[in-house]
C-alpha positions as CSV (number, residue, x, y, z in Angstrom):
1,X,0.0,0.0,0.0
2,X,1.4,3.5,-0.5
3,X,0.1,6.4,0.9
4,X,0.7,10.4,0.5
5,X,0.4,12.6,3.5
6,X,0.0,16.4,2.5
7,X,1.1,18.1,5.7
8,X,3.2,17.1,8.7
9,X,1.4,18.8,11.3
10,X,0.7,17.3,14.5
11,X,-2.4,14.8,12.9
12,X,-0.1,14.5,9.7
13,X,3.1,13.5,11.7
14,X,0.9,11.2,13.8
15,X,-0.9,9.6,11.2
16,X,2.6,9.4,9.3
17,X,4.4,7.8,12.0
18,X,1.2,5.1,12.4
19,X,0.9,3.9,9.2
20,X,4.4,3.5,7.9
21,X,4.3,0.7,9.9
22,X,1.7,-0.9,7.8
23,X,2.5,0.5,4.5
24,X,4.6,0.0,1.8
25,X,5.8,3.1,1.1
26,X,4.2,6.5,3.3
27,X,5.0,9.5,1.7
28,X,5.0,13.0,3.8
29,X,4.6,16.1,1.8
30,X,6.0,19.5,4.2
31,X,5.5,23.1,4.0
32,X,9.2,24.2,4.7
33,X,12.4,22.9,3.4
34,X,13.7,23.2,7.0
35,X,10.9,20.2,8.5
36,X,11.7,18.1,5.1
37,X,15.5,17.8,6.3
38,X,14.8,17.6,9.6
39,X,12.4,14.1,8.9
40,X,14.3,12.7,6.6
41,X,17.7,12.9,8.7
42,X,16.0,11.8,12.2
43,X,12.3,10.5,11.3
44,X,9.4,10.7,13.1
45,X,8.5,10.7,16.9
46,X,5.7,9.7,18.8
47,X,5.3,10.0,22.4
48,X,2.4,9.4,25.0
49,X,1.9,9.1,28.8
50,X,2.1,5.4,29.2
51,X,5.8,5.3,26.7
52,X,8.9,6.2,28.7
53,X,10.8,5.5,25.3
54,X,9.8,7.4,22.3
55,X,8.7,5.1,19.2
56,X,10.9,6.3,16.4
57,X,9.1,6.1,12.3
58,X,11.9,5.7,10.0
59,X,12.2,5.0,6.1
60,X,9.7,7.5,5.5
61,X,9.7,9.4,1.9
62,X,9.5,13.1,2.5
63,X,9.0,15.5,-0.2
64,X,8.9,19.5,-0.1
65,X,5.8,21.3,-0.7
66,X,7.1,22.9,-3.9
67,X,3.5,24.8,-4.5
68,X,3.9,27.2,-1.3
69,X,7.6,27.3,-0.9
70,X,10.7,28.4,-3.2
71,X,11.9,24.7,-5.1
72,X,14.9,25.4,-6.8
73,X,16.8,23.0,-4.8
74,X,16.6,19.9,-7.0
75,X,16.8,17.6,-4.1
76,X,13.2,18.2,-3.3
77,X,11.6,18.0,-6.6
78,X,8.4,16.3,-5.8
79,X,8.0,15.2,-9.1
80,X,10.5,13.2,-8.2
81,X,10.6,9.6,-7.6
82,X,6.6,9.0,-8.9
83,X,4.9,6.1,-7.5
84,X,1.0,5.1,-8.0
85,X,-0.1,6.4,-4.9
86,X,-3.4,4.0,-3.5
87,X,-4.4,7.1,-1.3
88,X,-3.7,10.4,-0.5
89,X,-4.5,12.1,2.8
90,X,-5.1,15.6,3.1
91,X,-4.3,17.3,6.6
92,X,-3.5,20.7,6.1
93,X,-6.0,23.5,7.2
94,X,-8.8,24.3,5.7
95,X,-7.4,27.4,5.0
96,X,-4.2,25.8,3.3
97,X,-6.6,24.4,0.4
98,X,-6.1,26.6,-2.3
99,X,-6.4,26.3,-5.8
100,X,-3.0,25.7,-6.4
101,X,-2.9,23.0,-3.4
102,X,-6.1,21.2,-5.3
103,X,-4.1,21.4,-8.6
104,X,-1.3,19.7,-7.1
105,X,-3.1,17.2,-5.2
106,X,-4.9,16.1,-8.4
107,X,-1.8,16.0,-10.4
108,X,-0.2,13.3,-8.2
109,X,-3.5,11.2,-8.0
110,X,-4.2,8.3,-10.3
111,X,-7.7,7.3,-12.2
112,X,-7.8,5.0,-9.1
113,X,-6.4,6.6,-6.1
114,X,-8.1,8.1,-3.3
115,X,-8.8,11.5,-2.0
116,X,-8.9,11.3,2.1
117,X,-9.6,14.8,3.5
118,X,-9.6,15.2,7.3
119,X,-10.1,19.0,8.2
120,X,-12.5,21.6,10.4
121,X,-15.5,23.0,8.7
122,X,-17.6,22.9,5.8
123,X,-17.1,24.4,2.2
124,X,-13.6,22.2,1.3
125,X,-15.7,18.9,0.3
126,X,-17.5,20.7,-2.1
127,X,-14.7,22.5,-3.5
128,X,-12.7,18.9,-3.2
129,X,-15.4,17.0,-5.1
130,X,-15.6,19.3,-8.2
131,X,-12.3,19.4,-8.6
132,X,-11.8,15.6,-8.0
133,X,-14.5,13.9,-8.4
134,X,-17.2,12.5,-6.1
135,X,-16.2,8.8,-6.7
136,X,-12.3,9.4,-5.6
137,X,-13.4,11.2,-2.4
138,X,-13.6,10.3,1.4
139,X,-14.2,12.9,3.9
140,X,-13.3,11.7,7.3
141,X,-13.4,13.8,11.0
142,X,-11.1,12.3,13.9
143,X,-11.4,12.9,17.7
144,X,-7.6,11.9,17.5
145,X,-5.5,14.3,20.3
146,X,-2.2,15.0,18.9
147,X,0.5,18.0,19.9
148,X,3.7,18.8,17.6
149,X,6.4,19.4,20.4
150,X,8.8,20.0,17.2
151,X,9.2,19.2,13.4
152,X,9.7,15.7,14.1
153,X,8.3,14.8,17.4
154,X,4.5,14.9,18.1
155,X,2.7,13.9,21.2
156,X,-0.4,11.4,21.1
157,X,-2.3,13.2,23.9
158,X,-5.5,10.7,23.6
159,X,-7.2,8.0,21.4
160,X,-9.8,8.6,19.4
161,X,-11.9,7.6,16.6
162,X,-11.9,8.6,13.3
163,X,-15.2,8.6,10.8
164,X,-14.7,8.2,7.5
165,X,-17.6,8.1,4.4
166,X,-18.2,9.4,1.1
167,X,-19.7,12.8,0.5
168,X,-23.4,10.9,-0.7
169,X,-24.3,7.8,0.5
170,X,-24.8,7.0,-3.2
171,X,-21.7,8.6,-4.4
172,X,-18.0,7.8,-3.2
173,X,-15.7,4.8,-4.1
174,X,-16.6,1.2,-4.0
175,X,-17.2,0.3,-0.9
176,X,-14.6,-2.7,-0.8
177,X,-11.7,0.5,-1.3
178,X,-13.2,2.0,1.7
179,X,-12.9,-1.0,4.1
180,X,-9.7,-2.0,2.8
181,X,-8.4,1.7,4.2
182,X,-10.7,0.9,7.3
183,X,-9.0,-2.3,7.6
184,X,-5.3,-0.7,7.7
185,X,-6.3,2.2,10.1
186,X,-7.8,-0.1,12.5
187,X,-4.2,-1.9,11.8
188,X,-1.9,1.1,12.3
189,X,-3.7,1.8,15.8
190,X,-6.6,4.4,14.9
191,X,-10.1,3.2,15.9
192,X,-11.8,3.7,12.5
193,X,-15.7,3.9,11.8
194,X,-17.6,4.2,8.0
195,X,-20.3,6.2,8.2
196,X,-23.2,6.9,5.9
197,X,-24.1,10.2,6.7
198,X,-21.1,12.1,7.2
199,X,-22.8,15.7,6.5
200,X,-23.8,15.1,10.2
201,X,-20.2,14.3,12.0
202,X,-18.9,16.9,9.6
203,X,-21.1,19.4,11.3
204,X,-21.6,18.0,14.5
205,X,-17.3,18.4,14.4
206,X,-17.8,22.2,13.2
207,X,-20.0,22.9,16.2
208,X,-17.6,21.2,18.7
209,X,-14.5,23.5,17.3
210,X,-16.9,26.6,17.5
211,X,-17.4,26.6,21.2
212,X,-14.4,24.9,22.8
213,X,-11.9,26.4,20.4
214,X,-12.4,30.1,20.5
215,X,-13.4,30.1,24.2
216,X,-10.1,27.8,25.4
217,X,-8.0,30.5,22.9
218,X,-9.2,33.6,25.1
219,X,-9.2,32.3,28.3
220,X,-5.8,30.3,27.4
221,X,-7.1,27.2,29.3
222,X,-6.8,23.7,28.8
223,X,-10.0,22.3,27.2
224,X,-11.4,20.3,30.6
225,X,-11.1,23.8,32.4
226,X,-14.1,25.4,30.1
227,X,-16.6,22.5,32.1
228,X,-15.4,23.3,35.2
229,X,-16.7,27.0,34.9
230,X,-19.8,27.8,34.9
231,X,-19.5,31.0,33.1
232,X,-17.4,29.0,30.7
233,X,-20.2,26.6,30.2
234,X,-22.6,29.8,29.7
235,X,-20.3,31.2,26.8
236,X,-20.2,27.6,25.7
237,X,-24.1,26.9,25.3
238,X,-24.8,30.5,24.0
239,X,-22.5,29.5,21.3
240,X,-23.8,26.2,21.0
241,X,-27.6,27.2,20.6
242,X,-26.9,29.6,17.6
243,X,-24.6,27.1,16.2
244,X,-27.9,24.8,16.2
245,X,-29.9,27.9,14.5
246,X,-27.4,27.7,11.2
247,X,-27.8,24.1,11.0
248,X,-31.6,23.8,11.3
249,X,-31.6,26.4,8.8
250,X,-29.8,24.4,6.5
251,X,-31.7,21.2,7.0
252,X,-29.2,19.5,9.2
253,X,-30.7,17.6,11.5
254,X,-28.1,16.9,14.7
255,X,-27.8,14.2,17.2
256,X,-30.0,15.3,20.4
257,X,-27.2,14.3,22.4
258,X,-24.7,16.5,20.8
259,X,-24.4,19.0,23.8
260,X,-23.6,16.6,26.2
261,X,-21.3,14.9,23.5
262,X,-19.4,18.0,23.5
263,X,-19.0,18.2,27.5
264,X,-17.9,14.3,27.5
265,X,-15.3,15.8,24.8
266,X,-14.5,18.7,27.1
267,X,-13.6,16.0,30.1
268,X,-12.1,12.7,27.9
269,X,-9.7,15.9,26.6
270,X,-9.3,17.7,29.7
271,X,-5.5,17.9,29.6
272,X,-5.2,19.3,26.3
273,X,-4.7,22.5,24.7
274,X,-7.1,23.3,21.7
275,X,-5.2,23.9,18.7
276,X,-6.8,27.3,18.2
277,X,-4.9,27.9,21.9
278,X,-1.7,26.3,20.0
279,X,-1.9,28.0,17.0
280,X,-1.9,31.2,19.1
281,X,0.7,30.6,21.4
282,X,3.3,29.5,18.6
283,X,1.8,33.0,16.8
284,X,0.6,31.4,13.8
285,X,-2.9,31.8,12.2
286,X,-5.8,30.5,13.4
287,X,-8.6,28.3,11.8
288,X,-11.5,31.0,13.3
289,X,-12.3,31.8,9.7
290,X,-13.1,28.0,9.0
291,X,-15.0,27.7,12.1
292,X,-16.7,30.6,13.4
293,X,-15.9,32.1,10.3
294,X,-18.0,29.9,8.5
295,X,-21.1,29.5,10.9
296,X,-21.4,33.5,10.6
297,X,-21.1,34.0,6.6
298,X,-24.1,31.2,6.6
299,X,-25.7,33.0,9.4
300,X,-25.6,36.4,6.8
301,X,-27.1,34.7,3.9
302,X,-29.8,33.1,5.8
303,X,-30.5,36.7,7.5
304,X,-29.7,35.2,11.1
305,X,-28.0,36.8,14.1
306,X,-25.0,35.3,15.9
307,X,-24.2,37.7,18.3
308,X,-21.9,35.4,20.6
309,X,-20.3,34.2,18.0
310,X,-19.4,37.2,16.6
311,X,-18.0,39.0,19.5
312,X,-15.8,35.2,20.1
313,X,-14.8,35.7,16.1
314,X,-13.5,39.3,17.2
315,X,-11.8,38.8,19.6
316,X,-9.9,35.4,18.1
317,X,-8.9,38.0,15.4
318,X,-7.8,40.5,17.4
319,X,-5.3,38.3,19.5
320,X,-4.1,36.6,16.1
């Protein structure tokens, strides 16, 4: 089996790191020429509270991401070195899929290889399935915890399961591609799950980012400290209920038990920092636009008010 990662971010490292002991041949795809040497010389890392060694991922083909960064260094040509790739897993931000990332992506694919796109908030699966085709795509949503500690070493902060499914239930690949990739998650480690209606995780995943990732960014709290407060918790269901308002709106119908699926999240979580909080503590971008973003540009169109979220949106902005 070989396999493409695009990105090597803390769920691309982990992934990465998983699988290569599984696969034929993983390849990792990096935004800087700096991480690309760095993986190649020393390989991948994965550590977790019950290891006291670190579990080392070597052998693994890492390419440059020649489409955002400067390629003139023929070493990391990824033209180079082509392979028929089986899948390809996307697991960049949302914000990261631009039209040149989508050309790119498609360039390296094969009539038969699949598209596996794992990323917060809705828009990118219809962009994704025009571009590729409904039949080549999978759209998946994990509850996986990871945290890059550096370009090579991520941390497995919990275990979680990962839902994967085509856009339609009566679009997608043939099913017997679909649990074949099943089959080698469940093998690398990753609790995997096909589901038939993944327009509901997708957004049920979207409203869980909107009101634990904003709120644990400005208070800069871990995410199990939001349940313990109940002002938190306030901020949290205010958010919540005009989350629900968007979806009704757009005919989504969500699990009843979605609110106290999010709390459970909050708690089997509690130790980690959300990677809105990361993103602003390393003083990178954050994926508000794709989260809260997203819930208030529907929320325009359909002539609703969001006023929570828009003062959370704010103030996400303001400290980015």
């Amino acid at each position: 089996m070989r396999i493409m990662i695009v990105g090597a971010g803390s769920l691309g490292l982990l992934f990465a790191a998983k699988l290569s002991a599984v696969c034929e041949q993983i390849i990792v795809v990096t935004r800087t020429i700096e991480q690309a040497v760095t993986l190649k010389e020393r390989g991948i890392f994965v550590l977790d509270e019950t290891t006291t060694e670190r579990n080392k991922s070597m052998g693994l083909d890492i390419q440059y991401n020649s489409y955002i960064e400067d390629s003139r260094n023929p070493m990391f040509d990824m033209q180079a070195n082509e392979v028929c790739l089986d899948y390809v897993f996307l697991m960049v931000k949302q914000p990261a899929i631009t039209s040149e990332m989508i050309t790119y992506v498609k360039s390296r694919m094969s009539s038969t290889t699949v598209l596996i796109c794992i990323q917060n908030g809705v828009g990118h699966e219809e962009r994704l399935s025009e571009a590729i085709g409904k039949n080549r795509l999978l759209l998946a949503v994990t509850t996986e915890g990871a945290r890059k500690e550096r370009a090579n070493e991520v941390f497995h902060t919990g275990q979680g399961v990962t839902y994967m499914g085509s856009l339609t239930q009566n679009d997608g690949p043939a099913w017997s591609t679909q649990i074949l990739l099943r089959d080698l998650l469940k093998e690398a480690g990753f609790e995997t799950i096909m589901s038939k209606d993944m327009k509901v995780r997708i957004w049920s995943k979207l409203i869980m980012n909107a009101v634990i990732n904003p709120l644990t960014a400005i208070l800069r709290v871990r995410n199990g400290e939001l349940v313990n407060s109940p002002w938190a918790q306030l901020l949290m269901r205010q958010l919540y209920e005009e989350a629900l308002l968007v979806a009704k709106a757009k005919d989504v119908e969500l699990p009843a038990e979605l609110w106290e699926t999010l709390l459970q999240v909050c708690r089997a979580t509690e130790q980690n920092h959300s990677s809105m909080l990361q993103d602003l503590m390393q003083a990178r971008g954050t994926e508000i636009d794709s989260m809260n973003g997203s819930l208030l540009r529907m929320a325009e169109e359909l002539k609703l008010e969001l006023a929570v979220n828009k003062i959370v949106y704010h103030f996400v902005k303001a400290l980015e």
